[in-house]
C-alpha positions in Angstrom: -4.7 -17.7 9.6 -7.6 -18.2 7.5 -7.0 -17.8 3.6 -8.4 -14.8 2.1 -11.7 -15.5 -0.7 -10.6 -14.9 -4.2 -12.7 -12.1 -5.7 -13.8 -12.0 -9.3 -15.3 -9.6 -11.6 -17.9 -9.8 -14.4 -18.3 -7.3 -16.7 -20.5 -6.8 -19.8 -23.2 -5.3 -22.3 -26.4 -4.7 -20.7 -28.4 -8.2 -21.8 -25.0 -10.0 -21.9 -26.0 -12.5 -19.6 -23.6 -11.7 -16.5 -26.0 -12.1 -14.1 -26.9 -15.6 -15.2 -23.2 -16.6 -15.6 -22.8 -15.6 -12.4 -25.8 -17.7 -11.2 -24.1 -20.9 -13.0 -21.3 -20.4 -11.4 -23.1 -20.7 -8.0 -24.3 -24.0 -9.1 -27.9 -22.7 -9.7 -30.1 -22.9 -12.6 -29.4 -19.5 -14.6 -32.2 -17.3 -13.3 -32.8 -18.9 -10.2 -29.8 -18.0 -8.0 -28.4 -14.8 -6.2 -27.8 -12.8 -8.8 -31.1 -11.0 -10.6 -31.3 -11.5 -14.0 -33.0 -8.7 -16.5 -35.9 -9.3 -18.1 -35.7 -5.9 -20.1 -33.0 -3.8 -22.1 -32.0 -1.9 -19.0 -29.8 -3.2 -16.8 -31.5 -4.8 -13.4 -28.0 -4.4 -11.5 -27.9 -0.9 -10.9 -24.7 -1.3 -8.2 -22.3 -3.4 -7.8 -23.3 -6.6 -5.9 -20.8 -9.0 -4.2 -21.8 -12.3 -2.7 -19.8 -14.8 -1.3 -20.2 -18.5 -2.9 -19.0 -21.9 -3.2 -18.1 -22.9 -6.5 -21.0 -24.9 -8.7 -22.5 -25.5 -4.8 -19.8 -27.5 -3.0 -16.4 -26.2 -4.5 -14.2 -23.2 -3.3 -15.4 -20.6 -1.7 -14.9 -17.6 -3.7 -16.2 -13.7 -3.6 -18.3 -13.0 -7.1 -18.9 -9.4 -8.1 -21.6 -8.5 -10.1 -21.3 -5.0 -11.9 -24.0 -2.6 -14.0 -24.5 -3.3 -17.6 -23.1 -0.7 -20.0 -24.8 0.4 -23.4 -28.4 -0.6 -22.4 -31.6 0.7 -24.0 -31.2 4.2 -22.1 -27.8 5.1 -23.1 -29.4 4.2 -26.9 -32.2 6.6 -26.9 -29.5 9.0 -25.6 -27.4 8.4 -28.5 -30.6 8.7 -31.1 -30.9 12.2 -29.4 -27.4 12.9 -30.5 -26.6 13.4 -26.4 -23.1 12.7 -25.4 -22.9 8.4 -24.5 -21.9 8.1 -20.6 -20.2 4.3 -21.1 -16.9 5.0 -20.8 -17.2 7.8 -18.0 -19.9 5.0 -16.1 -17.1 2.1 -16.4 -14.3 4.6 -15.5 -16.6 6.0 -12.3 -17.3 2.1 -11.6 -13.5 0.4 -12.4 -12.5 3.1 -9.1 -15.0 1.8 -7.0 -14.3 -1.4 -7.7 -10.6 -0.8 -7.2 -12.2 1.4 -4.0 -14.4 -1.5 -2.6 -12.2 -4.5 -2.8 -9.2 -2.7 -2.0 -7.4 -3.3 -5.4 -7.5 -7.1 -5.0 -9.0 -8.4 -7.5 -8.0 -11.7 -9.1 -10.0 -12.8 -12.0 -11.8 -10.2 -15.1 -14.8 -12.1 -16.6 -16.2 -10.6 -19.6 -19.5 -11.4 -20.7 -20.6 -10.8 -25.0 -23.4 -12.1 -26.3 -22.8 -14.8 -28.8 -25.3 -12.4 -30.9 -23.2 -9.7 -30.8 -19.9 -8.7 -32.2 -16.4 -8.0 -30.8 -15.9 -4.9 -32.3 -14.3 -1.6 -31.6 -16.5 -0.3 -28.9 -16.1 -3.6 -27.1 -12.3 -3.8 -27.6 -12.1 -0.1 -26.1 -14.2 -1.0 -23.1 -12.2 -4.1 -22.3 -9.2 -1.8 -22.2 -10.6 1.3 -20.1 -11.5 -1.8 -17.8 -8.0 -3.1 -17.5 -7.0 0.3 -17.1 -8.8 1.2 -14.1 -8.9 -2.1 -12.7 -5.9 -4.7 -12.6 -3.5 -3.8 -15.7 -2.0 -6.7 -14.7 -5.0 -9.1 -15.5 -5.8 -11.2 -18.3 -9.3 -11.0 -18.9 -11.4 -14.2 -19.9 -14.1 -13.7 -22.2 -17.5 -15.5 -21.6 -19.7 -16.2 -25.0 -23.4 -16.9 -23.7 -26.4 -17.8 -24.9 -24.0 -20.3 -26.7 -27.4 -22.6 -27.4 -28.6 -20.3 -29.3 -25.9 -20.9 -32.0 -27.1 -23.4 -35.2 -24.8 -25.9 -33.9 -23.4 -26.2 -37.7 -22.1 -22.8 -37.0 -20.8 -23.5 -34.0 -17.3 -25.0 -34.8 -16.4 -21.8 -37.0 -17.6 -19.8 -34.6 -15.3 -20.8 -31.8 -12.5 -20.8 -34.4 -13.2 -17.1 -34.6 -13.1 -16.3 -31.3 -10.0 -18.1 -30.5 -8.4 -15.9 -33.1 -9.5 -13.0 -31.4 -8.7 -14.4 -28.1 -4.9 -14.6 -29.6 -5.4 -11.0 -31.2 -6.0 -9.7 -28.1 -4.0 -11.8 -25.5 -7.2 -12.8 -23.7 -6.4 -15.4 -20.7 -8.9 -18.1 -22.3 -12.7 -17.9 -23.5 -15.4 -19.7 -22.1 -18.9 -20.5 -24.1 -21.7 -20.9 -22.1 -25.5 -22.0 -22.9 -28.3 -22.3 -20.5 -26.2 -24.4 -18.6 -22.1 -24.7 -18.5 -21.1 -28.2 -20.2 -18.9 -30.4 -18.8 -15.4 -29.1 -20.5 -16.3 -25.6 -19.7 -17.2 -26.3 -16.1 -13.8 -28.0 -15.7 -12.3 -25.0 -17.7 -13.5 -22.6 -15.4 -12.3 -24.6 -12.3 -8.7 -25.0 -13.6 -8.5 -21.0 -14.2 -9.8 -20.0 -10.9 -7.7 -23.0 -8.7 -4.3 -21.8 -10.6 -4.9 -18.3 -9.6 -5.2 -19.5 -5.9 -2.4 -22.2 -6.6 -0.3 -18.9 -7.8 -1.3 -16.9 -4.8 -0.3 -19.7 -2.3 3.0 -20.1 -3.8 3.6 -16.7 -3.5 2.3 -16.7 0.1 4.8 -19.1 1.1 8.0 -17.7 -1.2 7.2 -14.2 0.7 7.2 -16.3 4.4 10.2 -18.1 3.1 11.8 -14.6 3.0 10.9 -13.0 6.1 12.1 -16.2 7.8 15.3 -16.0 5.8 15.7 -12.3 6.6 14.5 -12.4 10.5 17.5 -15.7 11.1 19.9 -13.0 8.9 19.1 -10.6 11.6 19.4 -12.8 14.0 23.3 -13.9 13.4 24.0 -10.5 12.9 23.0 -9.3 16.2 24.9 -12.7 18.0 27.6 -11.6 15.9 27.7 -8.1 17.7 27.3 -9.5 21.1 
């Protein structure tokens, strides 16, 4: 039986960079690969886009899904206009078709934040509808990009920060990402993703181990009877 692709998620802030995480994950140059990257405050992915790659170009084969970008310019000017904000109603809407679309299996939660931006409140209650909707049952990994951008001074204290949040919050791991994944990131990111199908495959062969176990218990039990 052939295995089934892992799928994974990224989520994030309209401008957050999903898109060209996504793309350096396919082994491409940030805004050269599958995944269209914005060029302006509105989000460029209006649905939810899934395509099937290799790892970095020659690794696993795993299913990437890329998802709308909440908060963007629109939702903004809506908010200046005192108009009710739709971001939590959009992700709730989009967390069921996810769940809808991929049949509930869904193995990995990347979330994208700026490394200009702040993990505040909003953010916090986002990641959270998110699990909510989606896989409670997932530890979400947080992606900092546009890492480069970052006086590199800064950039020990910076990550010092994050890790305490990452405690704070029981995130699985963060990631930080420039215009191009480094060396220990790239391996980072290839250790997550091969223990979730290293867990899977145990599982798979623990749950075969059972039926076999139960179908010989059957078995006796009928020659018994005879």
């Amino acid at each position: 039986m052939k295995a089934e692709k892992k799928k994974f998620i990224v989520k994030g802030q309209t401008g957050a960079g999903k898109s060209f995480f996504l793309n350096l994950l396919e082994g491409k140059q940030g805004d050269n690969g599958s995944f269209q990257v914005a060029q302006k405050p509105e989000s460029c992915t209006k649905n939810i886009q899934t395509q099937s790659i290799k790892l970095f170009g020659n690794g696993m084969e795993v299913i990437l899904v890329d998802t709308p970008g909440f908060y963007d310019s629109e939702e903004k000017k809506r908010q200046n206009n005192n108009e009710k904000p739709e971001t939590f109603q959009m992700i709730e809407n989009l967390s069921k078709e996810i769940k809808y679309k991929l049949d509930g299996k869904i193995n990995k939660i990347f979330q994208c934040i700026s490394v200009q931006d702040k993990l505040d409140a909003q953010k916090e209650n986002i990641i959270n509808i998110v699990k909510m909707f989606v896989a409670a049952t997932i530890r979400i990994v947080i992606i900092i990009t546009k890492f480069n951008t970052t006086l590199k001074s800064q950039q020990q204290n910076f990550k010092t920060s994050w890790k305490e949040s990452m405690n704070k919050n029981n995130f699985e791991d963060i990631i930080f990402v420039g215009d191009e994944l480094q060396d220990e990131e790239k391996n980072k990111l290839v250790i997550l993703l091969k223990n979730q199908l290293l867990i899977k495959s145990i599982n798979m062969r623990s749950q075969q181990n059972n039926n076999k176990t139960k179908l010989k218990k059957s078995q006796n039990m009928k020659a018994v009877s005879h």
